[in-house]
PDB file with one MODEL, atoms N, CA, C and O in Angstrom:
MODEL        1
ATOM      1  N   UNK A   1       0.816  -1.195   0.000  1.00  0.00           N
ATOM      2  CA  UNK A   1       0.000   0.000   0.000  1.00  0.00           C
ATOM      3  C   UNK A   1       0.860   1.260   0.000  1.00  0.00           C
ATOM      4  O   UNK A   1       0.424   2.402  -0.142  1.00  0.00           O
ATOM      5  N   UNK A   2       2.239   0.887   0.191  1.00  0.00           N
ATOM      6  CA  UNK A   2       2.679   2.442   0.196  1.00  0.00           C
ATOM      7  C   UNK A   2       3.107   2.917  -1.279  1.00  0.00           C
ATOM      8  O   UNK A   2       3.437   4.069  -1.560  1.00  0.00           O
ATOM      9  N   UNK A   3       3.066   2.214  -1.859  1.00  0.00           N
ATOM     10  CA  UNK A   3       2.925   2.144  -3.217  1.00  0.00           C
ATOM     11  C   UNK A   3       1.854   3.323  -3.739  1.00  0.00           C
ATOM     12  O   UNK A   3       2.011   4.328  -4.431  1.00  0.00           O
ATOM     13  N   UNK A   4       0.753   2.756  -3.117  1.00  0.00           N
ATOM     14  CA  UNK A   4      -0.707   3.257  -3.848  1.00  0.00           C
ATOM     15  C   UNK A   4      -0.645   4.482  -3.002  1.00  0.00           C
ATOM     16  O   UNK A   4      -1.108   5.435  -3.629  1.00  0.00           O
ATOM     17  N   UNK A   5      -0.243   4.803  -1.809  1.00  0.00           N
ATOM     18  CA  UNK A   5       0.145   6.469  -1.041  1.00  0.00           C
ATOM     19  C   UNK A   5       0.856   6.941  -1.774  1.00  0.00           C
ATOM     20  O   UNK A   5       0.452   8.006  -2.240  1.00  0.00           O
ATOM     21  N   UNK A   6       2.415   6.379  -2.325  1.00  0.00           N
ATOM     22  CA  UNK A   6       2.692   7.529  -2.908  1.00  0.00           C
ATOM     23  C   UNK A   6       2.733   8.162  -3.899  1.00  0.00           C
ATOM     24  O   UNK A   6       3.120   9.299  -4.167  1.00  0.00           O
ATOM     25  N   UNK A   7       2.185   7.134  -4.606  1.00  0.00           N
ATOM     26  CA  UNK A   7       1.173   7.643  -6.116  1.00  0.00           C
ATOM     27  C   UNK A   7       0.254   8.768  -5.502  1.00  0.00           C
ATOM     28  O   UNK A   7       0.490   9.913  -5.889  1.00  0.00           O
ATOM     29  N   UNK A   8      -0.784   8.581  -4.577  1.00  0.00           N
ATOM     30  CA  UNK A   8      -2.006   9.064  -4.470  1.00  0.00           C
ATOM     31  C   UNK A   8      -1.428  10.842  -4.330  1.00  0.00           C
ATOM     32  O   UNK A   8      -1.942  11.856  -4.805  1.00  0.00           O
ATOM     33  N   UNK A   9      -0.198  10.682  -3.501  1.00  0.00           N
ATOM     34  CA  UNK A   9       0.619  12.096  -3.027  1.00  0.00           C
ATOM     35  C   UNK A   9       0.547  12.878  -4.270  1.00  0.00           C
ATOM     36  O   UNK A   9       0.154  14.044  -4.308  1.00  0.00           O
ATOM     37  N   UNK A  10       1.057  11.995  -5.584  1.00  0.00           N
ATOM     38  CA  UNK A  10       1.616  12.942  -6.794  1.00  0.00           C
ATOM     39  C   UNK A  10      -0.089  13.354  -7.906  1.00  0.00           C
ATOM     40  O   UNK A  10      -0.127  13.933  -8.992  1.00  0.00           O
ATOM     41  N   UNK A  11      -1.024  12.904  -7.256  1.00  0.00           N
ATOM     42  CA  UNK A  11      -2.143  13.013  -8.178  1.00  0.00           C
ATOM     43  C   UNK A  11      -2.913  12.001  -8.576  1.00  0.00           C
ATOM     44  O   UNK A  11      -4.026  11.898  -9.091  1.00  0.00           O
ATOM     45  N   UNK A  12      -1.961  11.180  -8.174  1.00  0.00           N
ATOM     46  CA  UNK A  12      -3.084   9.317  -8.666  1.00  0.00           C
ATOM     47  C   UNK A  12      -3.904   8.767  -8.116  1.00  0.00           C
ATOM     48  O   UNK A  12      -3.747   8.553  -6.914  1.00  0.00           O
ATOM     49  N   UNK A  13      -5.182   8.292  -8.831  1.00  0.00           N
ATOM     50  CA  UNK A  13      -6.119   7.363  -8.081  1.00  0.00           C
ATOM     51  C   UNK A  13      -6.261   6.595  -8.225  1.00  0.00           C
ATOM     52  O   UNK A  13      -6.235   6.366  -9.434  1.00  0.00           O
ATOM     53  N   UNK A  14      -6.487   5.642  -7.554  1.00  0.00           N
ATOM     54  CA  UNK A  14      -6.887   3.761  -7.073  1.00  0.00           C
ATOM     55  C   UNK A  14      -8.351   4.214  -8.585  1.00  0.00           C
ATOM     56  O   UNK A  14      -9.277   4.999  -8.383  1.00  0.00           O
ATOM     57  N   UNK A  15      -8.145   3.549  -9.769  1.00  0.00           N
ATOM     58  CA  UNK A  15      -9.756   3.258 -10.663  1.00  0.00           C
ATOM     59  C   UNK A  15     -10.187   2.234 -10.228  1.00  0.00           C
ATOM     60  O   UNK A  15     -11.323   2.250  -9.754  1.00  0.00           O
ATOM     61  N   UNK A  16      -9.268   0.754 -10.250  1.00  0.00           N
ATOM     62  CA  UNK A  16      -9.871  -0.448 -10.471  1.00  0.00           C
ATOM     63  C   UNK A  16      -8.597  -1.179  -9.415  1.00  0.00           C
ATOM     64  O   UNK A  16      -7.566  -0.595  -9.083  1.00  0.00           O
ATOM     65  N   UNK A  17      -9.011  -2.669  -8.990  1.00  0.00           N
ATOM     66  CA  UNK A  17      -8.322  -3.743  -8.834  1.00  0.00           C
ATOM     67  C   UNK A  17      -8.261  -4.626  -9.439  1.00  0.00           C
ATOM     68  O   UNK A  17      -9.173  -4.535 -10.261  1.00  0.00           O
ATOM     69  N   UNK A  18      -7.777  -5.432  -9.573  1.00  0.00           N
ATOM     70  CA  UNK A  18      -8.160  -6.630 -10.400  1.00  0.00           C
ATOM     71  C   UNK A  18      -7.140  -8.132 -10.020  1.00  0.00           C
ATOM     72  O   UNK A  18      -5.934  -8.233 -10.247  1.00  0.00           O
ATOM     73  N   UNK A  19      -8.012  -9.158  -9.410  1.00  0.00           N
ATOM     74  CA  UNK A  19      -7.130 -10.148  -9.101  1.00  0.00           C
ATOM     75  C   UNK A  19      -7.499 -11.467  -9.863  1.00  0.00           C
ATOM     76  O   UNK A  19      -8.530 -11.811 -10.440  1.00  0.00           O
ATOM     77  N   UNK A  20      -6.078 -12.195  -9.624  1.00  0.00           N
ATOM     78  CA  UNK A  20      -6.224 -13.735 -10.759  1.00  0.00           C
ATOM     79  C   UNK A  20      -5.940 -13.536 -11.640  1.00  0.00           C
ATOM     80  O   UNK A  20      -5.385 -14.536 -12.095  1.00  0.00           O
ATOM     81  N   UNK A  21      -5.962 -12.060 -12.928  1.00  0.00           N
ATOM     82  CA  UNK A  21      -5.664 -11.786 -13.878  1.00  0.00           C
ATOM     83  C   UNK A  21      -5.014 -13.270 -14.567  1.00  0.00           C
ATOM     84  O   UNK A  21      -4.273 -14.010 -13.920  1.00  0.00           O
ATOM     85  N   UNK A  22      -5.330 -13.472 -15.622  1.00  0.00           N
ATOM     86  CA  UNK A  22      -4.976 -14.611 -16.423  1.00  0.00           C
ATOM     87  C   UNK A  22      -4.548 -15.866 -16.049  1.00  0.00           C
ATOM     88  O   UNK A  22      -3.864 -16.688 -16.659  1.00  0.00           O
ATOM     89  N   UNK A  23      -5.179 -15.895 -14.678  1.00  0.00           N
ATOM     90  CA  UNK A  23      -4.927 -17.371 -13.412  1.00  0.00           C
ATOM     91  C   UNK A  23      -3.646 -17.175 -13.002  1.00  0.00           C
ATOM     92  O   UNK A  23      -2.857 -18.094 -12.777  1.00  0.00           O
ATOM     93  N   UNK A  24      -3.367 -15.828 -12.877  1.00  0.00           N
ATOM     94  CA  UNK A  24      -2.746 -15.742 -11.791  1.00  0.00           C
ATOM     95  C   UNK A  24      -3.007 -15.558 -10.071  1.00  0.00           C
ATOM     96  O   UNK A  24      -4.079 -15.064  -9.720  1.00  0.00           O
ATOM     97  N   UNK A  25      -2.155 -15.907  -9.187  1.00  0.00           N
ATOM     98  CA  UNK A  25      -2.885 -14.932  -8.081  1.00  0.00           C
ATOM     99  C   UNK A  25      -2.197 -14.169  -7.542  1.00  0.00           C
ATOM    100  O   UNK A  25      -1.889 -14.368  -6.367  1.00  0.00           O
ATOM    101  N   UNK A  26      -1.735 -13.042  -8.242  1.00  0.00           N
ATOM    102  CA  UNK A  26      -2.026 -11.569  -7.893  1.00  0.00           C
ATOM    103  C   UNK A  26      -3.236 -10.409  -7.563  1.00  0.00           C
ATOM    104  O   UNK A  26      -4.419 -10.541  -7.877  1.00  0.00           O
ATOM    105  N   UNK A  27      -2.789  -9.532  -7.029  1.00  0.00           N
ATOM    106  CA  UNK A  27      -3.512  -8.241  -7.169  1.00  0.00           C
ATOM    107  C   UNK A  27      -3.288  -6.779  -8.023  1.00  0.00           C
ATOM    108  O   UNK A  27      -2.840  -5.822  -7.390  1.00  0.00           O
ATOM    109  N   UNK A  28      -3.585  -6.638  -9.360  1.00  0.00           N
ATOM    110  CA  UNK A  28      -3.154  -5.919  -9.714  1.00  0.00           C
ATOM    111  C   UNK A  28      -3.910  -4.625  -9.268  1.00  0.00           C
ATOM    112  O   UNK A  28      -4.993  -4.729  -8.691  1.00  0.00           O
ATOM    113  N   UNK A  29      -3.225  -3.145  -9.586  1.00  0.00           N
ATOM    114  CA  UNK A  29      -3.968  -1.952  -9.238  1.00  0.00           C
ATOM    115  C   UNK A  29      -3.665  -1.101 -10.818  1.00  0.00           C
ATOM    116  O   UNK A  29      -2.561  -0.906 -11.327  1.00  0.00           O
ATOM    117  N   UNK A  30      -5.009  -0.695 -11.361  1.00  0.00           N
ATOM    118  CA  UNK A  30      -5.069  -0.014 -11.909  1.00  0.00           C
ATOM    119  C   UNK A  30      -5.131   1.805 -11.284  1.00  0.00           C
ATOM    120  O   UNK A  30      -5.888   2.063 -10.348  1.00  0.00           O
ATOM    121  N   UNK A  31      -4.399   2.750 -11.822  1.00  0.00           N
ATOM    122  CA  UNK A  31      -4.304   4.095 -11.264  1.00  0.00           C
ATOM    123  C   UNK A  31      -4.287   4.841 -12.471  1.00  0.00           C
ATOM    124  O   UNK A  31      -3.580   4.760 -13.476  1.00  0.00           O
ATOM    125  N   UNK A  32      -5.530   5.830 -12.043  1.00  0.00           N
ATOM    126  CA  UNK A  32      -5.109   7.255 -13.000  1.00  0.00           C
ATOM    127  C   UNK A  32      -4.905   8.107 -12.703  1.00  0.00           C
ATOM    128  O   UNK A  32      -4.785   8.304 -11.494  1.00  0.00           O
ATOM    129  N   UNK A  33      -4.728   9.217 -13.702  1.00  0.00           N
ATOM    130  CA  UNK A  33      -4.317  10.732 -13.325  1.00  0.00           C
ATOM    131  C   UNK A  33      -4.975  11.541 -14.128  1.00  0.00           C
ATOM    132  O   UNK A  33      -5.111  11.226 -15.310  1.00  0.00           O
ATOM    133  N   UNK A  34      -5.337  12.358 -13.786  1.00  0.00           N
ATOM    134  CA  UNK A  34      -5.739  13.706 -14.829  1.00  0.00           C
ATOM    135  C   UNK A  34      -4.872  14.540 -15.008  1.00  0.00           C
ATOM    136  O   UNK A  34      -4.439  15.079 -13.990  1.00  0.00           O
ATOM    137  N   UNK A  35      -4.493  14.816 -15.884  1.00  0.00           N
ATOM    138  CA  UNK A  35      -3.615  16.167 -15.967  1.00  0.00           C
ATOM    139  C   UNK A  35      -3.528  17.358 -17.246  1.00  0.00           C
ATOM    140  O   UNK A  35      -3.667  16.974 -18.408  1.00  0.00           O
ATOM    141  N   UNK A  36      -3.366  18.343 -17.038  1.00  0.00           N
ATOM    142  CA  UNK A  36      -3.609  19.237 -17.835  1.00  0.00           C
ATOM    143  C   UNK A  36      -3.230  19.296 -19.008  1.00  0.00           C
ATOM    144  O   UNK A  36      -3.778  19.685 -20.039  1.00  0.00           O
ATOM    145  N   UNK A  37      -1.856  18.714 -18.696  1.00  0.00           N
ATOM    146  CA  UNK A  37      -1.133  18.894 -20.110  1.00  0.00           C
ATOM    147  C   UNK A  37       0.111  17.634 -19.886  1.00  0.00           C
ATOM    148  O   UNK A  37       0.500  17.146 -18.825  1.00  0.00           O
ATOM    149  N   UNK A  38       0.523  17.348 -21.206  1.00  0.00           N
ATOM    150  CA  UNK A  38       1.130  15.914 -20.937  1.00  0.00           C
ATOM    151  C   UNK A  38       2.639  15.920 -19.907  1.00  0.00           C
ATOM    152  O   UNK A  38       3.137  14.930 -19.372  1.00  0.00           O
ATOM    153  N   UNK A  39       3.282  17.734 -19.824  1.00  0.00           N
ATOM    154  CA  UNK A  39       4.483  17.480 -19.074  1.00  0.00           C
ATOM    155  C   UNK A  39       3.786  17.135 -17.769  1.00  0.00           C
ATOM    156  O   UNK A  39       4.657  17.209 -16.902  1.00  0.00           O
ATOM    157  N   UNK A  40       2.891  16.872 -17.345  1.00  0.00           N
ATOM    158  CA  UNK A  40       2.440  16.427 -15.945  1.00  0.00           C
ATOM    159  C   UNK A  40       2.608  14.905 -15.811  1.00  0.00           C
ATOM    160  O   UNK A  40       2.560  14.429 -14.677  1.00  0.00           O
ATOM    161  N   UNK A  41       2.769  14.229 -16.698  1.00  0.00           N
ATOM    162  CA  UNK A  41       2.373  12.608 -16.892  1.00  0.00           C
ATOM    163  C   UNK A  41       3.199  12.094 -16.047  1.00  0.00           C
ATOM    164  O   UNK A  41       2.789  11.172 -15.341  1.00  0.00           O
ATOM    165  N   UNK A  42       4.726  12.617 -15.896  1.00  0.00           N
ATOM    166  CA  UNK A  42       5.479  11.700 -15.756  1.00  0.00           C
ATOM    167  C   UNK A  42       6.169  12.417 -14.390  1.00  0.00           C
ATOM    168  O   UNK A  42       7.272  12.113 -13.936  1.00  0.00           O
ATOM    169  N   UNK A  43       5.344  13.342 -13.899  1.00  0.00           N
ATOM    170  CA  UNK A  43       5.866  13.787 -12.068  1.00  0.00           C
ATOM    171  C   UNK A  43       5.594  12.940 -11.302  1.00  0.00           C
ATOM    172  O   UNK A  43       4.487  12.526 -10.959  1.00  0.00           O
ATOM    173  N   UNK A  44       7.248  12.445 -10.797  1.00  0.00           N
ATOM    174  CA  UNK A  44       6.911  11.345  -9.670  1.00  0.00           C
ATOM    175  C   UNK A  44       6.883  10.029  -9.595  1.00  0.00           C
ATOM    176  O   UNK A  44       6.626   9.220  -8.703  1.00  0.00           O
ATOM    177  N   UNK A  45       7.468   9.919 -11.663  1.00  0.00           N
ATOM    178  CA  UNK A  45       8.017   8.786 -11.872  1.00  0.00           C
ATOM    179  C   UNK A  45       9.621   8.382 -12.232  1.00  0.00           C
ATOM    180  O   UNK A  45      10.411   9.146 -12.787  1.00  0.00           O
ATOM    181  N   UNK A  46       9.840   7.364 -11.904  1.00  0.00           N
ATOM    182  CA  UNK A  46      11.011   7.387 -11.681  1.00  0.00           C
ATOM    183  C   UNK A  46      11.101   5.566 -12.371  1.00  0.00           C
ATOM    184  O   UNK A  46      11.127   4.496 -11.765  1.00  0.00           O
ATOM    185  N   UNK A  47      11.131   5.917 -14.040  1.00  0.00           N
ATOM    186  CA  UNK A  47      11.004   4.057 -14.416  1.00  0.00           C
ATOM    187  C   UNK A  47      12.331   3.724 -15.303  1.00  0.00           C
ATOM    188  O   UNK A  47      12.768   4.176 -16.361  1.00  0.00           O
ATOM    189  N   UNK A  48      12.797   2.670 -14.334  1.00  0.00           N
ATOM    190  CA  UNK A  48      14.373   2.298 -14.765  1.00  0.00           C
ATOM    191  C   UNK A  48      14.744   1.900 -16.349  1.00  0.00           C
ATOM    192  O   UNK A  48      14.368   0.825 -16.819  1.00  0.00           O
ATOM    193  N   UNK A  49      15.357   2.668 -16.965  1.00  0.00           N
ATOM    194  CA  UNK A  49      16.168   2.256 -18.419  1.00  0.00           C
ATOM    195  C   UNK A  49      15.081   2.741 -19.516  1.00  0.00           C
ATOM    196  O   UNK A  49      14.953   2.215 -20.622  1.00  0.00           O
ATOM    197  N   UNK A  50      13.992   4.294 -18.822  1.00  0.00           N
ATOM    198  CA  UNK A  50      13.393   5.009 -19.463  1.00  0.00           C
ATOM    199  C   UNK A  50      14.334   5.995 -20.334  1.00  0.00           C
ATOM    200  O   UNK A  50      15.462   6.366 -20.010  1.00  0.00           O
ATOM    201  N   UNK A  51      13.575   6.365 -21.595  1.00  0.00           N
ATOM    202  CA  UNK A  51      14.273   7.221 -22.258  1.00  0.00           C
ATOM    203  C   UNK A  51      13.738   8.480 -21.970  1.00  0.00           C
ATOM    204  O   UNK A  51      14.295   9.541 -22.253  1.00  0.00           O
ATOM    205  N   UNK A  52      12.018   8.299 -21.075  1.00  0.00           N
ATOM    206  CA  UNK A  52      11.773   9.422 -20.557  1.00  0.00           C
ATOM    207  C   UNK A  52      12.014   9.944 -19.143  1.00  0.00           C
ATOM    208  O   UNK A  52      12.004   9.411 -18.034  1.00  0.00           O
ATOM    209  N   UNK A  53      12.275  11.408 -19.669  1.00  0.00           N
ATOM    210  CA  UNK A  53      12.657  12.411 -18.053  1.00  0.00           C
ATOM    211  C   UNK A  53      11.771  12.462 -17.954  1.00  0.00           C
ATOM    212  O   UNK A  53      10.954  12.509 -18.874  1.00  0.00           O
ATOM    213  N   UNK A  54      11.385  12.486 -15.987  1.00  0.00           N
ATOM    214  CA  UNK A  54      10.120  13.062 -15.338  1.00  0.00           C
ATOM    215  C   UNK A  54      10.151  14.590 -15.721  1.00  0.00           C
ATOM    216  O   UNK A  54      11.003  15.187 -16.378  1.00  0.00           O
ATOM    217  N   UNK A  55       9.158  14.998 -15.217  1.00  0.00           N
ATOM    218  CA  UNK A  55       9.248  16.812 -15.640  1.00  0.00           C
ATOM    219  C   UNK A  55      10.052  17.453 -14.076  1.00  0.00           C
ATOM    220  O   UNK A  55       9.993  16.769 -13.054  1.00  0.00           O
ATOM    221  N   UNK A  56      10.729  18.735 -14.089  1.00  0.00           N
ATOM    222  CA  UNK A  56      10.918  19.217 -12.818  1.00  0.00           C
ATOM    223  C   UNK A  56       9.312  19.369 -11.884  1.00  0.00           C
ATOM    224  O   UNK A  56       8.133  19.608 -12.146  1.00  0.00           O
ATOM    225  N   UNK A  57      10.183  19.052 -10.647  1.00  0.00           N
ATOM    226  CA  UNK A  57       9.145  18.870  -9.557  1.00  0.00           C
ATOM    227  C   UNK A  57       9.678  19.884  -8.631  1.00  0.00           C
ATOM    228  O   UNK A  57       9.563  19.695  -7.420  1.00  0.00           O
ATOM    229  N   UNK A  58      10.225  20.896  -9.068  1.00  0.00           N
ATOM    230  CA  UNK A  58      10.671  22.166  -7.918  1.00  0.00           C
ATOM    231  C   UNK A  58      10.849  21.370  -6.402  1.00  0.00           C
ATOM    232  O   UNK A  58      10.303  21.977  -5.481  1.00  0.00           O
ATOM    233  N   UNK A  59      11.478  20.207  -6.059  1.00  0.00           N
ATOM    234  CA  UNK A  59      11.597  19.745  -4.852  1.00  0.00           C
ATOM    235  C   UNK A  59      10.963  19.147  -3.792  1.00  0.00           C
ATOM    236  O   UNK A  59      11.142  18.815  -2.621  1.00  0.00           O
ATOM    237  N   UNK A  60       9.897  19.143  -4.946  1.00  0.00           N
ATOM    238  CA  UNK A  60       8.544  18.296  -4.346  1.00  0.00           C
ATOM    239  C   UNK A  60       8.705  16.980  -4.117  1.00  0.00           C
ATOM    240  O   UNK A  60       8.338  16.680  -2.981  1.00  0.00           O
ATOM    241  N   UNK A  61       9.079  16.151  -4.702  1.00  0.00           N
ATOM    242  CA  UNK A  61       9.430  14.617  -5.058  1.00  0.00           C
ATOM    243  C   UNK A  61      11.369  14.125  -4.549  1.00  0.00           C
ATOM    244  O   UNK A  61      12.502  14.602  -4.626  1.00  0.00           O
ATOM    245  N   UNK A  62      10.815  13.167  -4.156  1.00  0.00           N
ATOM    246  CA  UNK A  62      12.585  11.964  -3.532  1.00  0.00           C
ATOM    247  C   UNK A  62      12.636  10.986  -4.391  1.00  0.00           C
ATOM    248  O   UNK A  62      11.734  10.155  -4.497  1.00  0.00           O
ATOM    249  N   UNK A  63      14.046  10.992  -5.319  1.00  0.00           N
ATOM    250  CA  UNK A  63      13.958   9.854  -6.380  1.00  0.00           C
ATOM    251  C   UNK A  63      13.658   8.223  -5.330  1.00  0.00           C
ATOM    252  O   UNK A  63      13.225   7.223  -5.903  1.00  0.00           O
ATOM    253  N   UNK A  64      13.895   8.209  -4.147  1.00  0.00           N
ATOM    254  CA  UNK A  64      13.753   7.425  -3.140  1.00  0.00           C
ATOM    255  C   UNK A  64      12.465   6.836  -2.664  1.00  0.00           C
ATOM    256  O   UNK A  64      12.249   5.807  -2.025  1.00  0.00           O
ATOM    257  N   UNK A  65      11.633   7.790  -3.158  1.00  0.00           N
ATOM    258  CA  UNK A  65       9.881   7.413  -2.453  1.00  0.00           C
ATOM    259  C   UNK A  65       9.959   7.618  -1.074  1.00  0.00           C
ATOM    260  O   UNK A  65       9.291   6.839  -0.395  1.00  0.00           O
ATOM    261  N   UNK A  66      10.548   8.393  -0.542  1.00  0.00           N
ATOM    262  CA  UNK A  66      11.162   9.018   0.702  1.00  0.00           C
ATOM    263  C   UNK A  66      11.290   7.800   1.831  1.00  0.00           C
ATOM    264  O   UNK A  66      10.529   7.822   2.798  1.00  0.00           O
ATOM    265  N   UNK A  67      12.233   6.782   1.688  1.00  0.00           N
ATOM    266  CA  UNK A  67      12.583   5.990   2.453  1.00  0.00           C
ATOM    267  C   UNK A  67      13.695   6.021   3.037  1.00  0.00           C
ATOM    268  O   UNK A  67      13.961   5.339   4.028  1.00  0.00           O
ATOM    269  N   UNK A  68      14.486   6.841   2.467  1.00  0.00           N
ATOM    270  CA  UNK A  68      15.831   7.188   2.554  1.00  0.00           C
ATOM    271  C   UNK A  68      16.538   6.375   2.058  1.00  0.00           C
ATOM    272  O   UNK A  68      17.535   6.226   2.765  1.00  0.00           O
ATOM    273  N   UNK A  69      16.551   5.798   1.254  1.00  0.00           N
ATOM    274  CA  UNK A  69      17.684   4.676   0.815  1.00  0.00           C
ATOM    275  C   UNK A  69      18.212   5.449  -0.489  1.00  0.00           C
ATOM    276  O   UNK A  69      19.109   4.960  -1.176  1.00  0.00           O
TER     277      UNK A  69
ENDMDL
END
């Protein structure tokens, strides 16, 4: 769940769950966002061996998910 907090921090919402998905047993979480304009998409992500930059977050955001590590 801290997952789904610290999404929720940057703008994201819990849409859907979905478990078993293709006989598995997981829980997946579907999340959206609204945003104004597309440099918003990617505040607060941080996805390894992306070719995309997040947008500046003026110091808002910890590439860490604030765990300190």
């Amino acid at each position: 769940m801290a997952a789904i907090n610290y999404m929720a921090k940057r703008g994201w919402v819990l849409d859907q769950t979905a478990y078993g998905v293709k006989g598995c047993e997981e829980l997946q979480y579907i999340m959206k966002k609204m945003v104004k304009s597309d440099d918003e998409i990617m505040y607060g992500l941080n996805i390894y061996g992306s070719p995309l930059k997040p947008s500046t977050n003026n110091g808002n955001d910890t590439s860490d998910g604030g765990n300190g590590k």
